[in-house]
TIGULO-735412 format. One record per residue (C-alpha): x, y, z; residue number from 1; residue in one letter. Coordinates in steps of 0.5 Angstrom, whole numbers. Layout:
REM residues N
<site><east>X</east><north>Y</north><up>Z</up><lumke>NUM</lumke><lumlum>A</lumlum></site>
...
This chain:
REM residues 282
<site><east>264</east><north>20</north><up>-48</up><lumke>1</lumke><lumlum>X</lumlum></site>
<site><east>271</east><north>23</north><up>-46</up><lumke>2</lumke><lumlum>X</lumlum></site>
<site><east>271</east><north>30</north><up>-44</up><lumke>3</lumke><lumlum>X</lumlum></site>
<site><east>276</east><north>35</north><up>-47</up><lumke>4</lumke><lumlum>X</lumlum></site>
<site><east>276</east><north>40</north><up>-41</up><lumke>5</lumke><lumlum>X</lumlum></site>
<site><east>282</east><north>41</north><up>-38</up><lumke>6</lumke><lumlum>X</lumlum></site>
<site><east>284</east><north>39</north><up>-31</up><lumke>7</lumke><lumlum>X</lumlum></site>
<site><east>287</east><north>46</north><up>-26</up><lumke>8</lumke><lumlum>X</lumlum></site>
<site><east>292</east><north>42</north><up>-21</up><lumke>9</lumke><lumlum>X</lumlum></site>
<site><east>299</east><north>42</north><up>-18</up><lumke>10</lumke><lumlum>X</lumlum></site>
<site><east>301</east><north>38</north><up>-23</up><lumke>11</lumke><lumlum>X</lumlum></site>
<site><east>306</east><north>39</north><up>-29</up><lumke>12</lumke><lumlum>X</lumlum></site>
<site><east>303</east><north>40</north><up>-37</up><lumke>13</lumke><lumlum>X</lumlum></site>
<site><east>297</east><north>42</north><up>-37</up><lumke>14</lumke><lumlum>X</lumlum></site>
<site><east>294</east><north>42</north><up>-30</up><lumke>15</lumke><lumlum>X</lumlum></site>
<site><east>299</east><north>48</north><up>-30</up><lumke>16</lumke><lumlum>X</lumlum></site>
<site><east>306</east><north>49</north><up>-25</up><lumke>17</lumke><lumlum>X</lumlum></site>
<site><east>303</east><north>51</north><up>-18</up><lumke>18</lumke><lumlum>X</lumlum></site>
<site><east>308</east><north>46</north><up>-15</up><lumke>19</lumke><lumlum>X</lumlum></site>
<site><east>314</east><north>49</north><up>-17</up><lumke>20</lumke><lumlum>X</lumlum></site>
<site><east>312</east><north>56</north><up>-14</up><lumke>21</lumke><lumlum>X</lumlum></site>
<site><east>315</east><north>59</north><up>-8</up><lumke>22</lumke><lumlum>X</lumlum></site>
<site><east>310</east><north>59</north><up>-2</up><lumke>23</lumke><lumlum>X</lumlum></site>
<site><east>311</east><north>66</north><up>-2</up><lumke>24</lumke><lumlum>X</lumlum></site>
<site><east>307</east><north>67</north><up>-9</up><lumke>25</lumke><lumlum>X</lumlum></site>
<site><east>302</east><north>62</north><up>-7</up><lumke>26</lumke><lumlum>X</lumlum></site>
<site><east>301</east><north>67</north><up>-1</up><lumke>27</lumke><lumlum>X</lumlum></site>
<site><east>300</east><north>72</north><up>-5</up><lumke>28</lumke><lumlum>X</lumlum></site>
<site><east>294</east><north>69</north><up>-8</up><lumke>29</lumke><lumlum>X</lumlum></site>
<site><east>291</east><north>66</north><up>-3</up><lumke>30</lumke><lumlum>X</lumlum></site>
<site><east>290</east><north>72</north><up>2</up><lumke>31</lumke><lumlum>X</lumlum></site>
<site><east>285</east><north>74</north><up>-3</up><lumke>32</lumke><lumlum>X</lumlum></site>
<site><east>282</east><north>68</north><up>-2</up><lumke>33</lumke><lumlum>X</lumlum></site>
<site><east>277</east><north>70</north><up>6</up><lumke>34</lumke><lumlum>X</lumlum></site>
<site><east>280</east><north>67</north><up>11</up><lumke>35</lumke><lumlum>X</lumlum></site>
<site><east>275</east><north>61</north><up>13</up><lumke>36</lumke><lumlum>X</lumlum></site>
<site><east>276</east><north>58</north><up>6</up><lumke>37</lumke><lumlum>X</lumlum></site>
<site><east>282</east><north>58</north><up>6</up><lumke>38</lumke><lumlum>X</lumlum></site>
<site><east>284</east><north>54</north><up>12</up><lumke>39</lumke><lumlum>X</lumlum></site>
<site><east>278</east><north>49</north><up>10</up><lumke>40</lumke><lumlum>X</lumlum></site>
<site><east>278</east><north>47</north><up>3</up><lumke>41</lumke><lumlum>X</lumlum></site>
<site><east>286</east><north>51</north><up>0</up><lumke>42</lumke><lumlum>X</lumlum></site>
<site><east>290</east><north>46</north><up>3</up><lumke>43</lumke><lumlum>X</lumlum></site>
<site><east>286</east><north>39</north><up>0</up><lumke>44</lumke><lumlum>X</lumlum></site>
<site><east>288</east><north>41</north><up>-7</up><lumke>45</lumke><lumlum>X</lumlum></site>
<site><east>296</east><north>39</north><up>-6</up><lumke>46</lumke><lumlum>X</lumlum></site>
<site><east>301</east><north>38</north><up>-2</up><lumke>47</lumke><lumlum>X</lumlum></site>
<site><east>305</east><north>46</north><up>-4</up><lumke>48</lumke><lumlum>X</lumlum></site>
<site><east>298</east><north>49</north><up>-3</up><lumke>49</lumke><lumlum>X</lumlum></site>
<site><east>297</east><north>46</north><up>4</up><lumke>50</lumke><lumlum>X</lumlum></site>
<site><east>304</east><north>48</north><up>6</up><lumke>51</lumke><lumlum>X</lumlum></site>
<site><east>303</east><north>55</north><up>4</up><lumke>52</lumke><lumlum>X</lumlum></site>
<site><east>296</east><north>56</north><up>9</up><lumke>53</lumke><lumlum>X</lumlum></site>
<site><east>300</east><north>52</north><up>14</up><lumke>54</lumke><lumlum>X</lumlum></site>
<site><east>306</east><north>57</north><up>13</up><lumke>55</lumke><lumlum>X</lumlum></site>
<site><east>306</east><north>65</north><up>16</up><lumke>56</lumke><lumlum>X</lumlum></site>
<site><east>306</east><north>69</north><up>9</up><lumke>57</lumke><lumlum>X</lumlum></site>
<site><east>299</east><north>67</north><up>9</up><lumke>58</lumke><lumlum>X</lumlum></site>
<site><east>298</east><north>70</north><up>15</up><lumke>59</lumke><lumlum>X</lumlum></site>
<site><east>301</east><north>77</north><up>16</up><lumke>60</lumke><lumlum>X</lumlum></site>
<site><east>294</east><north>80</north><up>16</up><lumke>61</lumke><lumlum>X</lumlum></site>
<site><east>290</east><north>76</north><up>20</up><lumke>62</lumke><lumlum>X</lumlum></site>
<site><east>282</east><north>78</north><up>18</up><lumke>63</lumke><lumlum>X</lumlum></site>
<site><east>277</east><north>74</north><up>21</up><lumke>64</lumke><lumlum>X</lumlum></site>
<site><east>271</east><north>79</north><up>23</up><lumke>65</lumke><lumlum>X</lumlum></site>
<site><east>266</east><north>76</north><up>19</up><lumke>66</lumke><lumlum>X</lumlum></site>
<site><east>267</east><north>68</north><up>21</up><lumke>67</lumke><lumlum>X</lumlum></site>
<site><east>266</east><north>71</north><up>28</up><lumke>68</lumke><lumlum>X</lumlum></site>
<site><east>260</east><north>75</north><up>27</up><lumke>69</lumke><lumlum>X</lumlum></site>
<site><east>257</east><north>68</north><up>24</up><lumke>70</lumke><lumlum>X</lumlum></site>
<site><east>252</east><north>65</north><up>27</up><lumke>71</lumke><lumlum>X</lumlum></site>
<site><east>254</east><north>68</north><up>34</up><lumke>72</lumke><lumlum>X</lumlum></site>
<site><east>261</east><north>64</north><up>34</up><lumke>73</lumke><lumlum>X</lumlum></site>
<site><east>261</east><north>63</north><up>42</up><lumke>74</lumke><lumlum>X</lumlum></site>
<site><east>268</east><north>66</north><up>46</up><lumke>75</lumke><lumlum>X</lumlum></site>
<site><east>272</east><north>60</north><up>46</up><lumke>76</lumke><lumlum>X</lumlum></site>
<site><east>272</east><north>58</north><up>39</up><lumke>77</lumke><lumlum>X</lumlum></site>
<site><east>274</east><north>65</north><up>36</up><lumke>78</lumke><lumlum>X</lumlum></site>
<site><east>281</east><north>65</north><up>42</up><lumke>79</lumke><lumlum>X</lumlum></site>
<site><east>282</east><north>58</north><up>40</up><lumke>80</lumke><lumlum>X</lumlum></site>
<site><east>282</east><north>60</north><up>32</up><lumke>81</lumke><lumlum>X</lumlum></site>
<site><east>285</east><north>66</north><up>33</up><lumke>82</lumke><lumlum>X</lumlum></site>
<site><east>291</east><north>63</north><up>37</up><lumke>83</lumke><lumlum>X</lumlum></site>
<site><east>292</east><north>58</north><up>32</up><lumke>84</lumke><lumlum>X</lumlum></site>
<site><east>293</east><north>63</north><up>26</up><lumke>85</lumke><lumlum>X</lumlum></site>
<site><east>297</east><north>67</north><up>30</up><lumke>86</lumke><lumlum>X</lumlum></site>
<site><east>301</east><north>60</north><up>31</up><lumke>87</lumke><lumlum>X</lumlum></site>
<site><east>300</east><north>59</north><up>23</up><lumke>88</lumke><lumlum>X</lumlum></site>
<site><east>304</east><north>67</north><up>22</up><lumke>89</lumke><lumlum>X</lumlum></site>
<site><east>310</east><north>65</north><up>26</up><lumke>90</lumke><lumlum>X</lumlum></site>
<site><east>309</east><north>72</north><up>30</up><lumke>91</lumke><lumlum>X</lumlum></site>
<site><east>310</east><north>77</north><up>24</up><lumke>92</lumke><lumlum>X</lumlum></site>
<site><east>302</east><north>79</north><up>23</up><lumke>93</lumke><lumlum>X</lumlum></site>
<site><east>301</east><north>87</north><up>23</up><lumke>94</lumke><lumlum>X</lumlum></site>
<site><east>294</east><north>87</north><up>24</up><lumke>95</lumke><lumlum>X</lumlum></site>
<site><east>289</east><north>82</north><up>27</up><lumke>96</lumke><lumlum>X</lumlum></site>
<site><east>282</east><north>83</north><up>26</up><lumke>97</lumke><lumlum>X</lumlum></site>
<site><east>277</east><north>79</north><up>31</up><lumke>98</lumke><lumlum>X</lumlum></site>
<site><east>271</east><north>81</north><up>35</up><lumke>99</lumke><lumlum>X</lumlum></site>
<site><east>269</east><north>77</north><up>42</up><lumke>100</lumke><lumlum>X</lumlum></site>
<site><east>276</east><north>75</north><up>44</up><lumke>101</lumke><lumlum>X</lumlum></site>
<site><east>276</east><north>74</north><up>50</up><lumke>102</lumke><lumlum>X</lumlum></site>
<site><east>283</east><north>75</north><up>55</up><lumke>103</lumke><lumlum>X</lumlum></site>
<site><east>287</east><north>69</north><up>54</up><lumke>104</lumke><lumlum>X</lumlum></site>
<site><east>287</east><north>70</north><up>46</up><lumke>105</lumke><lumlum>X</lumlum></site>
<site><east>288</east><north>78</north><up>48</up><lumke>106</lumke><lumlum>X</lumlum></site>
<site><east>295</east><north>77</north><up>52</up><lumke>107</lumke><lumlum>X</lumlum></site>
<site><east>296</east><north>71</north><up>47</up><lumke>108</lumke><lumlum>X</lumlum></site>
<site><east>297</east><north>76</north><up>40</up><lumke>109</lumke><lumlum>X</lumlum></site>
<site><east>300</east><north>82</north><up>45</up><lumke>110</lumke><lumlum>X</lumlum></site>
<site><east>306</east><north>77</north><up>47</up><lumke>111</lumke><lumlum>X</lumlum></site>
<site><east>307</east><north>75</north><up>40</up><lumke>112</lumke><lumlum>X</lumlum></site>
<site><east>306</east><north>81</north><up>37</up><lumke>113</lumke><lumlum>X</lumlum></site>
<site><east>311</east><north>83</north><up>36</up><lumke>114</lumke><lumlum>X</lumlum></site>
<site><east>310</east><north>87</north><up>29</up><lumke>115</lumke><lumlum>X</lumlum></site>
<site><east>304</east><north>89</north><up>31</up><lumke>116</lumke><lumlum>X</lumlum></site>
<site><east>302</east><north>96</north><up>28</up><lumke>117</lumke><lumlum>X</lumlum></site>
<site><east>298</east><north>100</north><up>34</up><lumke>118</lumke><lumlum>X</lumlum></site>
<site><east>297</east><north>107</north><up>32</up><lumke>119</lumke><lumlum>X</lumlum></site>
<site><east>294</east><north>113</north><up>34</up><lumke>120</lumke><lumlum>X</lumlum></site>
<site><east>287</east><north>111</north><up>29</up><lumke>121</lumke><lumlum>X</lumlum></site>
<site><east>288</east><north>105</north><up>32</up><lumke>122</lumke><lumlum>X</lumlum></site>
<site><east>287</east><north>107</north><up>38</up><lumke>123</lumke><lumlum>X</lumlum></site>
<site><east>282</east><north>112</north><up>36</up><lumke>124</lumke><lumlum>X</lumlum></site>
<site><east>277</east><north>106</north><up>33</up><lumke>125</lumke><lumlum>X</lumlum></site>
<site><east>277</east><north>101</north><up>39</up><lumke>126</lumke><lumlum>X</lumlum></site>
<site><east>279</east><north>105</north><up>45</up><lumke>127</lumke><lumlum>X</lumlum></site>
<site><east>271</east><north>106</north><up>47</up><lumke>128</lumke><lumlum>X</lumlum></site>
<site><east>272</east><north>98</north><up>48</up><lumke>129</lumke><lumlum>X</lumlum></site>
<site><east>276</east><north>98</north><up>53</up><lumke>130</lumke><lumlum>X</lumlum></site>
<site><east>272</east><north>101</north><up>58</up><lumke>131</lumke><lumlum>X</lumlum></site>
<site><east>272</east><north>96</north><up>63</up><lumke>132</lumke><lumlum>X</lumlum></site>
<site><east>280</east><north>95</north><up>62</up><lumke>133</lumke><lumlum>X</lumlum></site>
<site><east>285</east><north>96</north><up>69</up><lumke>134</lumke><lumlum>X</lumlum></site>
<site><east>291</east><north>95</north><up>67</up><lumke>135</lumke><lumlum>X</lumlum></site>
<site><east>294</east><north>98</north><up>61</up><lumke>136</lumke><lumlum>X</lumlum></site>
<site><east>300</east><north>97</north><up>58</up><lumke>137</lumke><lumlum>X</lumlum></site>
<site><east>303</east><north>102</north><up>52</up><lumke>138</lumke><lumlum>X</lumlum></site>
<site><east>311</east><north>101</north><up>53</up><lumke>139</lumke><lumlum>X</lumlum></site>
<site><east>315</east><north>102</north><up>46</up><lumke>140</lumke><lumlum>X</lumlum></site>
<site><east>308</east><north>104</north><up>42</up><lumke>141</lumke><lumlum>X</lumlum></site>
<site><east>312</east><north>109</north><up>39</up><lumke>142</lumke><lumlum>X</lumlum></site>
<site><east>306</east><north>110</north><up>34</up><lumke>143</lumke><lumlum>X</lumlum></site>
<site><east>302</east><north>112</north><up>40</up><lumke>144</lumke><lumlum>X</lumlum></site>
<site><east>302</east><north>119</north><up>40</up><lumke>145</lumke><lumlum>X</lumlum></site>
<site><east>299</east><north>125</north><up>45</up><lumke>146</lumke><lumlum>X</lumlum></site>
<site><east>293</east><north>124</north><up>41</up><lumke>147</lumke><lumlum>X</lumlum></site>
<site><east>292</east><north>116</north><up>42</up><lumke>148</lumke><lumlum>X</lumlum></site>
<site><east>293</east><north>117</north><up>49</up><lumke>149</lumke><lumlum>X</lumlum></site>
<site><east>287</east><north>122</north><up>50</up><lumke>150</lumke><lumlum>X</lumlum></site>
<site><east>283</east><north>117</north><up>47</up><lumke>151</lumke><lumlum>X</lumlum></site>
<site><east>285</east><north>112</north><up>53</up><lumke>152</lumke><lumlum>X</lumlum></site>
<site><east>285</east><north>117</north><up>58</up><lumke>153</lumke><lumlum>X</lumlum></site>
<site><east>277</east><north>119</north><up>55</up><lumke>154</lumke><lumlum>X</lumlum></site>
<site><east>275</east><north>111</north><up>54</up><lumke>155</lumke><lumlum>X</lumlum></site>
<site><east>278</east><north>108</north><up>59</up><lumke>156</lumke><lumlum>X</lumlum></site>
<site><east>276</east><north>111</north><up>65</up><lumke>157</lumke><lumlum>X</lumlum></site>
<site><east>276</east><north>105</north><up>70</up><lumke>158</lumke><lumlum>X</lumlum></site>
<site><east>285</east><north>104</north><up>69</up><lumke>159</lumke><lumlum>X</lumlum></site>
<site><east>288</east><north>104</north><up>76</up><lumke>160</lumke><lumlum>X</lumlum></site>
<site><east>295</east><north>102</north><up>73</up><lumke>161</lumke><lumlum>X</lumlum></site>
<site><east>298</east><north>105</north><up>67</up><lumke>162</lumke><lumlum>X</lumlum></site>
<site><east>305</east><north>103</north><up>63</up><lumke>163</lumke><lumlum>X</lumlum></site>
<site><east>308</east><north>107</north><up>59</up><lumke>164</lumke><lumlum>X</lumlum></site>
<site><east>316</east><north>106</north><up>59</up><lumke>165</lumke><lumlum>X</lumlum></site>
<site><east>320</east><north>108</north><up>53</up><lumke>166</lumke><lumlum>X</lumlum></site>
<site><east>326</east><north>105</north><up>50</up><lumke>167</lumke><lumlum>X</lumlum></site>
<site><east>332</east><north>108</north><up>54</up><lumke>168</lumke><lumlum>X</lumlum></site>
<site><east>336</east><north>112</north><up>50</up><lumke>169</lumke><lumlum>X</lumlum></site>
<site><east>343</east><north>110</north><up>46</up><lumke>170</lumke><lumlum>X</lumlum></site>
<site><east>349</east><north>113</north><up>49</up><lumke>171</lumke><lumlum>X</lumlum></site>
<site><east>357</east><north>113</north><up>46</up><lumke>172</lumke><lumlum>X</lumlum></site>
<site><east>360</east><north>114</north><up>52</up><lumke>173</lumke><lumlum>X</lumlum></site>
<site><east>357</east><north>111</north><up>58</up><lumke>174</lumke><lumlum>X</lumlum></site>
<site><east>360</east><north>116</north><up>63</up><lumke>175</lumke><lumlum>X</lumlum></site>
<site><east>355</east><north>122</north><up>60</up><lumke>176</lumke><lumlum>X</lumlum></site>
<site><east>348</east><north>122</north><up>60</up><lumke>177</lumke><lumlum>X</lumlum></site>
<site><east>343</east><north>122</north><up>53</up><lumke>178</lumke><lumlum>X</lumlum></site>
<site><east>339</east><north>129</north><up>55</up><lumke>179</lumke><lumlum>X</lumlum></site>
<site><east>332</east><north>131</north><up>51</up><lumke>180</lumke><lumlum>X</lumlum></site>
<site><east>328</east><north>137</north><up>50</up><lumke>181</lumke><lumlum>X</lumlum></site>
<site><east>323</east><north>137</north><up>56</up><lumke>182</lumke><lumlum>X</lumlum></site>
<site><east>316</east><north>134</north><up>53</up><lumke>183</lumke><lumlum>X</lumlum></site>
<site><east>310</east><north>136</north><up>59</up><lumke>184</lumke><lumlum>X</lumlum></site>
<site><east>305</east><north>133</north><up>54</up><lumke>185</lumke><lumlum>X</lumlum></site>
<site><east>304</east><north>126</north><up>56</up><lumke>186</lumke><lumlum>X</lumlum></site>
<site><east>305</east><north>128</north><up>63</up><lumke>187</lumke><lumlum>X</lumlum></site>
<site><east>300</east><north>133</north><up>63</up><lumke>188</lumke><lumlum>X</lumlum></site>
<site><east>295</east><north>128</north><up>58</up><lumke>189</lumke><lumlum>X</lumlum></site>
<site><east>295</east><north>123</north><up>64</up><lumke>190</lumke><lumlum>X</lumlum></site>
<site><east>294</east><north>127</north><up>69</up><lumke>191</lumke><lumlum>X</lumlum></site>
<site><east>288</east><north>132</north><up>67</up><lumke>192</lumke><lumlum>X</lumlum></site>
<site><east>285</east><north>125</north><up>64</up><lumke>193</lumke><lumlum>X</lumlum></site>
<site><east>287</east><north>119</north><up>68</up><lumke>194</lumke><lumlum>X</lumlum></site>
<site><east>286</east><north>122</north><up>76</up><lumke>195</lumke><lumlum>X</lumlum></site>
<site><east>283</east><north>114</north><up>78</up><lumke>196</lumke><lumlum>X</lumlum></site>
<site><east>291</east><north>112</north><up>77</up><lumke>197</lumke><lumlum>X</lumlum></site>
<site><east>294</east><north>108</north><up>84</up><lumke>198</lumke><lumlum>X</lumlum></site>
<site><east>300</east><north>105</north><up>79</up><lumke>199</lumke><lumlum>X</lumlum></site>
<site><east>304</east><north>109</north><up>74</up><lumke>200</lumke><lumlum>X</lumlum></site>
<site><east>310</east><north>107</north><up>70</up><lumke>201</lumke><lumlum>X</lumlum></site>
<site><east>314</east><north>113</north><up>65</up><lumke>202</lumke><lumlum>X</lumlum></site>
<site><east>321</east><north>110</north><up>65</up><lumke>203</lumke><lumlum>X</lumlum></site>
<site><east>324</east><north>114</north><up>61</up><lumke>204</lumke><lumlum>X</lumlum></site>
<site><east>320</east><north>119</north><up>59</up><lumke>205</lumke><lumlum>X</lumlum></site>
<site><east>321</east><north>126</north><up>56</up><lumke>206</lumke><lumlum>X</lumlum></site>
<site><east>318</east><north>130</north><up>62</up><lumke>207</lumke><lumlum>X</lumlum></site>
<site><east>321</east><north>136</north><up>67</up><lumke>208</lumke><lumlum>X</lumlum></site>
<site><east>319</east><north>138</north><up>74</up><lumke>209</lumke><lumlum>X</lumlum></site>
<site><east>311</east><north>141</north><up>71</up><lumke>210</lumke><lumlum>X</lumlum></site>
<site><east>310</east><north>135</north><up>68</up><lumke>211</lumke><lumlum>X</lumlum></site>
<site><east>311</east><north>131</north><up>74</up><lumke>212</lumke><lumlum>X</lumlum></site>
<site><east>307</east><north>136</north><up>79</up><lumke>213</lumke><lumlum>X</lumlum></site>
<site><east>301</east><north>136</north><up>75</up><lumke>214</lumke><lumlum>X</lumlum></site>
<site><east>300</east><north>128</north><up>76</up><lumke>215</lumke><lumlum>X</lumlum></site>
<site><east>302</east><north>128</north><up>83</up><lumke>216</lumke><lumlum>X</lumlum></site>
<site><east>297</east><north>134</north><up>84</up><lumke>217</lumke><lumlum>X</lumlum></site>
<site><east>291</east><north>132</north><up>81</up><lumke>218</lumke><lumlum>X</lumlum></site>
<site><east>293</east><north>124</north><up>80</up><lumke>219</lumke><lumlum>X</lumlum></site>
<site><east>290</east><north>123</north><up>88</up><lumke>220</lumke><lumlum>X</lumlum></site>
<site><east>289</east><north>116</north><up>88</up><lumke>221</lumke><lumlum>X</lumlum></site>
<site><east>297</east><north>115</north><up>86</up><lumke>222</lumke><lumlum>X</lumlum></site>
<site><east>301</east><north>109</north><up>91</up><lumke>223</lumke><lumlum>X</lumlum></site>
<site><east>306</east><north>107</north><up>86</up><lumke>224</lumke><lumlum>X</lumlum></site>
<site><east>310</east><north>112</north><up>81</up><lumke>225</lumke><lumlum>X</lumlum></site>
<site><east>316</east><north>110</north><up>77</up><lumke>226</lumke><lumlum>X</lumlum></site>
<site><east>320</east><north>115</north><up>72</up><lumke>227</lumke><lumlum>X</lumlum></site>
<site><east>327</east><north>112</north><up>73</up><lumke>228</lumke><lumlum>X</lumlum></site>
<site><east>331</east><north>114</north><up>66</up><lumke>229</lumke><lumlum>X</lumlum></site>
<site><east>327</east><north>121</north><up>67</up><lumke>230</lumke><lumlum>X</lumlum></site>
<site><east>332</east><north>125</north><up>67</up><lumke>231</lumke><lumlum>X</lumlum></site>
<site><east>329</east><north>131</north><up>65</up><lumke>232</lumke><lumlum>X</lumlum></site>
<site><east>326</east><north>131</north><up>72</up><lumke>233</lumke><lumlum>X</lumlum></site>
<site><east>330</east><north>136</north><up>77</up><lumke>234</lumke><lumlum>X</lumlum></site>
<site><east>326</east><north>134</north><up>83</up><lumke>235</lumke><lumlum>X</lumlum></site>
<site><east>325</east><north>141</north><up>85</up><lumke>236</lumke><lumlum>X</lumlum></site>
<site><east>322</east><north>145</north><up>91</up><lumke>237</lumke><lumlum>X</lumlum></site>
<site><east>316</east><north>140</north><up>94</up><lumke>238</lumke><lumlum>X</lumlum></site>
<site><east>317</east><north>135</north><up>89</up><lumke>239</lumke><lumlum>X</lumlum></site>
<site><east>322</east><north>131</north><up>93</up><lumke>240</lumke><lumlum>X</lumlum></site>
<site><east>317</east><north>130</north><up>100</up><lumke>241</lumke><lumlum>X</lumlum></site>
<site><east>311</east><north>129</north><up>95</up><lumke>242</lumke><lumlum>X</lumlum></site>
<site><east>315</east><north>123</north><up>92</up><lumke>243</lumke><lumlum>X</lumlum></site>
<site><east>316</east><north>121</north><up>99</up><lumke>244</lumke><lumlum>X</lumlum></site>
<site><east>309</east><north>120</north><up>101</up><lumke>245</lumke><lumlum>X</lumlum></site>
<site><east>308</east><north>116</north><up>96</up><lumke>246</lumke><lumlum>X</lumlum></site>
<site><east>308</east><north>108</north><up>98</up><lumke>247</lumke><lumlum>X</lumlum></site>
<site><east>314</east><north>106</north><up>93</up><lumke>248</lumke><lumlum>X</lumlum></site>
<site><east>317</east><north>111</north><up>88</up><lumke>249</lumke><lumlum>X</lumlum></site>
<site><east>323</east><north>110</north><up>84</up><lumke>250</lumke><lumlum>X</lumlum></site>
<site><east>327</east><north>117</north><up>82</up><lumke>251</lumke><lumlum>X</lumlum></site>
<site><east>330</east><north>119</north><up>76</up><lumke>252</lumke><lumlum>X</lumlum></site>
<site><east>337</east><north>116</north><up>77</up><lumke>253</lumke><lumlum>X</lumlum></site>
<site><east>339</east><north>109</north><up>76</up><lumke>254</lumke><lumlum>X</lumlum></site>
<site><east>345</east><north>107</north><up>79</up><lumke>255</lumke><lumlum>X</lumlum></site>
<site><east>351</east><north>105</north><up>75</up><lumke>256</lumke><lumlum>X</lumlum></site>
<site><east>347</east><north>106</north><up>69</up><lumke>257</lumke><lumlum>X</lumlum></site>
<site><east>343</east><north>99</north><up>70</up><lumke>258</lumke><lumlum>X</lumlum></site>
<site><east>336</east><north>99</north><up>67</up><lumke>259</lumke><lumlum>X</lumlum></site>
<site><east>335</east><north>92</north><up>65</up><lumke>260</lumke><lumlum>X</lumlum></site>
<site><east>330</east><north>89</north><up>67</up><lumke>261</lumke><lumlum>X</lumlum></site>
<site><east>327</east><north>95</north><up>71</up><lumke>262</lumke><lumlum>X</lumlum></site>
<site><east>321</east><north>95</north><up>67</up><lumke>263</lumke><lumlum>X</lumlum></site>
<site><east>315</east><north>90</north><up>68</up><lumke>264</lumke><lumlum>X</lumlum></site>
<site><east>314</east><north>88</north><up>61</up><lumke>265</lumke><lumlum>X</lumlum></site>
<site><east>316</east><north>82</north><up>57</up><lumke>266</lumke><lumlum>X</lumlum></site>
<site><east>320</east><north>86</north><up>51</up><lumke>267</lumke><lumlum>X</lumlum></site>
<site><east>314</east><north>87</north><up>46</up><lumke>268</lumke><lumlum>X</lumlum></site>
<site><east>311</east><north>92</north><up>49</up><lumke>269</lumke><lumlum>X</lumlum></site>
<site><east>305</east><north>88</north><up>53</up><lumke>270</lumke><lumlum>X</lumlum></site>
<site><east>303</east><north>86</north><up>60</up><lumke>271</lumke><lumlum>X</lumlum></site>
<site><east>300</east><north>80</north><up>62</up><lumke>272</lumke><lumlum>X</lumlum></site>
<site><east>298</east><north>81</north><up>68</up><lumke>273</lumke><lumlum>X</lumlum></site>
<site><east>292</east><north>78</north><up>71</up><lumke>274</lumke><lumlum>X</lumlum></site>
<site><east>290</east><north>85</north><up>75</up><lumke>275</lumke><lumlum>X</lumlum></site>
<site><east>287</east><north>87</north><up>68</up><lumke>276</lumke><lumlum>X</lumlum></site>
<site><east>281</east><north>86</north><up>64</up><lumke>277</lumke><lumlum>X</lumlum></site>
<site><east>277</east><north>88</north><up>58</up><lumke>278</lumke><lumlum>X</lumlum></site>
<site><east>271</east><north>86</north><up>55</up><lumke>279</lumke><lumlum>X</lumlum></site>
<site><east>269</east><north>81</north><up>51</up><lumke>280</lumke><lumlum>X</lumlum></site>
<site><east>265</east><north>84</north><up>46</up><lumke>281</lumke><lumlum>X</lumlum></site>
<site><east>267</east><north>88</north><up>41</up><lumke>282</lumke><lumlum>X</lumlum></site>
């Protein structure tokens, strides 16, 4: 008996004209579909199909919470599937949703996020899993706010070793420098919560002399301060011998105005060093 169903492909006529859409397209109806199906079964329907799964459009919001928590998916396995779909992304995800990642796939999406959205409610949500974390960098997290580091500075009570340099300013003419309103809030937010500090690194922050005097008076354990770029810091009164007391302090001046390179982070705004540690639990 001969069927009269039609068939659903990517074929031409009645199968429908899926091999003619742009990967983009597909993308768009493929995200809706969970993450574990279609990496599995999408790509076996036609080459167009297999292509966009395999391409980044599909992967710009990498969700794969479920799949992990799923019969207890041991670590490697959920770094192994994370580093893959960030490779599949080409490096333009906004968001990644993964619980038991371990260290090796951290430091793999903060090297290649680099359209990665952290904000304030970000940090605010997985702030209190980071308690055992050392190391932390936040260099150019722009959407990071007062209110963000107050949630690191209550959760993280075991950092040693802060980052956070913001972006050296613009400048028409070199031989004049770019000055801001003084801003003490960040300052006074690392020095009321984060006082185990040893290393601490503020290139081109906003804050002045207060700010300053806070940290060095109530961060005791601080070895290591860097605040070159931050030229609203006058260095007055007994400033200047207690940054001298410290182990290795870099001042506000650069010479000749050369800043490339001076911050320890590798251009997105991560750290990879092997100092810092998190847990692998969610």
């Amino acid at each position: 008996m001969r069927s009269n169903k039609k068939k659903v492909g990517c074929g031409g006529g009645e199968e429908g004209r899926w091999e003619g859409l742009n990967p983009e397209v597909l993308a768009q109806i493929f995200v809706r579909i969970e993450a574990e199906e279609r990496v599995k079964t999408v790509g076996l329907v036609c080459r167009s199909w297999l292509e966009a799964v395999a391409g980044p459009y599909c992967w710009t919001d990498i969700d794969i919470e479920q799949w992990c928590r799923r019969s207890n998916r041991p670590l490697h396995l959920v770094d192994s599937a994370v580093r893959k779909l960030v490779r599949r992304s080409k490096c333009t995800f906004t968001r990644v949703s993964a619980c038991k990642l371990g260290d090796s796939a951290f430091s793999f999406i903060a090297n290649c996020a680099r359209y990665l959205k952290v904000t304030d409610k970000m940090v605010e949500k997985h702030a209190g899993s980071l308690v055992n974390i050392t190391v932390l960098d936040i260099s150019y997290c722009l959407k990071i706010t007062c209110k963000g580091l107050t949630y690191f500075g209550k959760k993280c009570k075991s950092l040693i070793h802060l980052k956070r340099n913001m972006p050296p300013p613009e400048w028409e003419n070199p031989t004049q420098v770019v000055t801001f309103k003084i801003d003490d809030s960040e300052a006074m937010i690392i020095a009321d919560s984060m006082t185990g500090l040893c290393h601490l690194q503020l290139g081109f922050g906003r804050f002045g002399d207060h700010g300053l005097d806070a940290i060095l008076t109530k961060c005791k354990e601080l070895t290591h301060l860097d605040i070159q770029g931050c030229w609203n810091v006058e260095m007055e009164g007994e400033l200047k011998d207690k940054c001298e007391r410290l182990a290795v302090f870099n001042g506000p001046w650069l010479h000749d105005y050369e800043y490339e390179g001076i911050l320890e982070t590798d251009g997105s705004g991560a750290d990879t060093s092997d100092q810092s540690s998190s847990s692998d639990s969610d």
